[in-house]
N, C-alpha and C positions, 0 to 999 in steps of 0.2 A: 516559509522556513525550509532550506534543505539543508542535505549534510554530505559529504564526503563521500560519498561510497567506497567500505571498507571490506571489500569480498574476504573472508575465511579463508585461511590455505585448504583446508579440509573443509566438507561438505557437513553440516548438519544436519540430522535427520529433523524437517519437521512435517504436521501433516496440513499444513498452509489454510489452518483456519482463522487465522488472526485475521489477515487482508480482504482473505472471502466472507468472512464473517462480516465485516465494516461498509463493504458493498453490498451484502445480503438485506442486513439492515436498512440502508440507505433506500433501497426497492422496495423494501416491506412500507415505508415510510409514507412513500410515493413522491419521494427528494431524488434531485440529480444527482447523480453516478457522482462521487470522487472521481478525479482524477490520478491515475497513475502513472510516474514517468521515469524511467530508468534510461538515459543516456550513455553508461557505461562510465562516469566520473559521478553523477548526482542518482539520487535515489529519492525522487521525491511525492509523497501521496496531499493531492490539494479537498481538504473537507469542503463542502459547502455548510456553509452555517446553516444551523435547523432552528 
């Protein structure tokens, strides 16, 4: 599944645990890396299934 990549006019403060946290996990697991891909039109993160 992806989706549109719809950039903010303004900048959100976040402190980018959401994505790091999903790959942290994945490591802790001892599961493949997610995949991450931002093209500049798509924004898309691929799970491997556990």
């Amino acid at each position: 599944m992806s989706n549109n990549l719809q950039r903010k006019p303004s900048r959100i403060l976040s402190n980018g645990i959401g994505l790091s946290n999903i790959l942290t996990k994945y490591k802790m697991l001892g599961q493949p890396i997610p995949t991450v891909e931002d093209n500049g039109e798509e924004f898309r993160v691929i799970l491997p299934l556990l």
